[in-house]
Each structure stands twice: as C-alpha cells, then as structure tokens.
N, C-alpha and C positions, 0 to 999 in steps of 0.2 A: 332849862326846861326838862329835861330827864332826868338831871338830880329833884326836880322838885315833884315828877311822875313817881319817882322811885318811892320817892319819900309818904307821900302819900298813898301807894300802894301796901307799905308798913306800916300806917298809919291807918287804914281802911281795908284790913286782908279778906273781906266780903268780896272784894270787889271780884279777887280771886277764884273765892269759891263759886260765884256767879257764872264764872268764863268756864271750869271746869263743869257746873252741873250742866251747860249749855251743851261743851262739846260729851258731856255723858247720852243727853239728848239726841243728839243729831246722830251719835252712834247707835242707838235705839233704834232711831227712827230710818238710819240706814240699812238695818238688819230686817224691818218688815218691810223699804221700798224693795228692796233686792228681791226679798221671796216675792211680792207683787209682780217685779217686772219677768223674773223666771217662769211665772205659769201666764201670765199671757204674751209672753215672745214666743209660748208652743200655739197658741191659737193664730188663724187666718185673719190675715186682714185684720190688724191691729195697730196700723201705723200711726191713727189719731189718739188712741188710746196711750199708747207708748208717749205720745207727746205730750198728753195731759198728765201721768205721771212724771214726766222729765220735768216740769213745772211746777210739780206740786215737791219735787227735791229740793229744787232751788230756792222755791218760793218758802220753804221751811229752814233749810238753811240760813237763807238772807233774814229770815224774821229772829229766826237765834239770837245771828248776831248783832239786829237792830235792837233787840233788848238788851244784851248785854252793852253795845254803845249807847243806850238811854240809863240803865243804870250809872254807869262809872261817871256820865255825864251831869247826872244828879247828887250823886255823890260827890264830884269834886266842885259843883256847884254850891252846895250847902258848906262845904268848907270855904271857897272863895268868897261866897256872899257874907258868909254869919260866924265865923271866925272873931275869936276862940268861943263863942256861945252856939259852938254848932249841935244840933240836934242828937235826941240820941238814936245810934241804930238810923245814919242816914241811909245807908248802902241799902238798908232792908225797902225803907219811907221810897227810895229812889225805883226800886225793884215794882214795890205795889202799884206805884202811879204808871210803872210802865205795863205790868198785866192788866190795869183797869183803863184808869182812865185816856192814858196814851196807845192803847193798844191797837184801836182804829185806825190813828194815822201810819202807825210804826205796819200793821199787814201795808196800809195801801203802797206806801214805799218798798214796802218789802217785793208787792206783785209787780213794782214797775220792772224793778232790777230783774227780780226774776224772768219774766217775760220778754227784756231787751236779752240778756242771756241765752235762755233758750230758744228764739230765733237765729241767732249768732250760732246755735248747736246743729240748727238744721239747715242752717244755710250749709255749714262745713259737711254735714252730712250726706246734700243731693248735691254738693259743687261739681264732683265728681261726673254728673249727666247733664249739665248746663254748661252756656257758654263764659270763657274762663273771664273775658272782660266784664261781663254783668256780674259773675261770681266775685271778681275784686270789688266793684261798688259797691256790694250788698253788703260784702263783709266790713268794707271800709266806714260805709255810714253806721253800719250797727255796731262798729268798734267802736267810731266815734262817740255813739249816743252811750252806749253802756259806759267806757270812763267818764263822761259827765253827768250822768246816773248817778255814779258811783261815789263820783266828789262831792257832787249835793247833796246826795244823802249823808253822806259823814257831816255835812255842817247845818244839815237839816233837824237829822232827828237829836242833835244836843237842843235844839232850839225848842223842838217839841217836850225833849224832856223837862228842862228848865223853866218857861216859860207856857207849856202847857198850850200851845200851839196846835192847828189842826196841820196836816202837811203838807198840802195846799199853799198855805198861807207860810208856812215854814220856809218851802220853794222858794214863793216869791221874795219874801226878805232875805230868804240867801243869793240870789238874781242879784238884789237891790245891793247889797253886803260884795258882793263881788263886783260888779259894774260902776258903782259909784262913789266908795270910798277903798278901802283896801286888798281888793282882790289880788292885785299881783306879788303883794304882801308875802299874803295867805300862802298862793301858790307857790312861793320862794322857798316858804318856812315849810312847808309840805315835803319837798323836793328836799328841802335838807334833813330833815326828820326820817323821810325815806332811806335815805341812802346811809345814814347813821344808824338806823335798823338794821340794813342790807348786812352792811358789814358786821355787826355786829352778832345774827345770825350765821355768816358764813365762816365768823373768826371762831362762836361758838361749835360749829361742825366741824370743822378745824381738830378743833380742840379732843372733842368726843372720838371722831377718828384715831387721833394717834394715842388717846385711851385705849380704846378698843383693841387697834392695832399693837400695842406692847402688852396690852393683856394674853392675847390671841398666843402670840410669841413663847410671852414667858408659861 
C-alpha cells in the first residue's frame, strides 16, 4: 500500500503542490488570526469573541485539509477507476470539483470537527474552576466524539469527492461501510498504516538530528 502511495504520488506530484499551497495558506491565514486575536485579548470582556475566532481557526484549518483529502482522493480515484485512460490534469479536474461543486459538504464536515474541537478547548480551559469529575466526563465524551469525527470524516469526504456525495449522506454510508460489512477491517488497516507513519517520521527525526548534530560539531 505505501509502495503503491509512493508511486503515485511520482506519478501525480500535483498532488504535492496541493498540500504545500494548502499549508502556505493556513500560514497566511495564521499571520491575520494572530493580529485578530492580539487586539481583541486587549479589549474587556471578550471571551465569546475569542471563541468565535478559536473556531474560525480550526474551522479553516480542518477545511484546508478536507480539500486537500478530496483532491488526492479524486485523483487516485481517476487513476483506480480509468486506468491507463485516465484523464488529463486529474489532480487539477479533482482540485475544482472540490472548490465547486463539493465544497458545501467538505465546510459542513469541516464545522463539525472544528466545533467538537473547540469545545474540547474550552473545556480544558475553565476545568481549572469546575469540579474535576464533571471535568473528566466532558472531556471524555468530547474526546470520544472528536476521534470518531475524525475517522468519518477521513472515509467521508473521499466518498464526497469520488462520488459526489452530499456529507450527510456520505456519513451515513460510512455508518453503514463500518457496521455492516468491513469496519473492523478498515480499523486494523488504519492502525497499521498509523504506526508505520509514526515510525517512520520519528526514524526520520532520527535522522535529521544527528545531521544537524555532526554538522553543529564539525
């Protein structure tokens, strides 16, 4: 599965520059939240405000990157489906469907996460003046619902993008995809993909460290 990600990611290096213009974006878009939240954490009595910006982070964030999971997802679609007669300039065809015509469902997904999130923010925020067993439930169920937010959306918005799905409807047949045929599957293969990431980012810091570190030396 990774040699055949790899492979198609040099086979389709849009998909690349997709993920880069995305996080160029969000670093943009972190440079005017910041001045945003700098002049009104000097004003009184702004703690609804602060939280409607805390939300509009996230909620920008999370939509970044449900574009870029609707492109790569269209894109290796058009290759799985339509192979070798796959279209030209899929990565671009995958790109426009997800600012046009999918873009509706990909915010609504994007508000849920965000919003499970940033509850989870202020809970850890006021836990501090609340009693600590109410404070473990809250954070407990809203841990709970954000990771499963979070899984359905990763098997939602491919569906949306592929299939052209509302996300609603996406939801449900990922419910249905999980519950009644290979969910535990899914989750297995998750778990293993995960941890083969993990490592593989931590063997790369690894790596860059004792660069750095013999560079620094010599």
């Amino acid at each position: 599965l990774l040699a055949t990600v790899a492979g198609l990611t040099r086979e389709f290096p849009g998909m690349v520059w997709v993920a880069v213009g995305a996080a160029g974006l969000l670093l943009l878009w972190m440079l005017v939240w910041s001045a945003a939240v700098s002049y009104t954490a000097q004003l009184p009595a702004q703690g609804s405000v602060l939280f409607l910006l805390l939300v509009s982070l996230i909620w920008t964030a999370q939509l970044l990157k449900a574009v870029v999971n609707a492109t790569v997802a269209g894109t290796v679609a058009s290759w799985y489906f339509l192979s070798p007669n796959v279209p030209r300039a899929p990565t671009a065809r995958a790109l426009k469907r997800a600012l046009t015509t999918s873009f509706g469902s990909l915010c609504l997904g994007s508000l849920v996460a965000a919003s499970l999130k940033s509850m989870r923010a202020l809970a850890r925020a006021v836990s501090t003046r609340s009693n600590g067993s109410l404070r473990a439930c809250a954070l407990c169920c809203l841990g709970f619902l954000d990771v499963l937010t979070r899984f359905f959306n990763e098997l939602a918005y491919p569906q949306v993008a592929i299939y052209g799905k509302t996300f609603t409807r996406a939801s449900r047949d990922t419910w249905t995809l999980l519950v009644h045929h290979s969910g535990v599957d899914a989750l297995v293969q998750r778990e293993l993909i995960s941890t083969a990431l993990t490592l593989s980012s931590v063997l790369a810091g690894l790596i860059c460290s004792l660069v750095c570190g013999v560079w620094a030396k010599a």
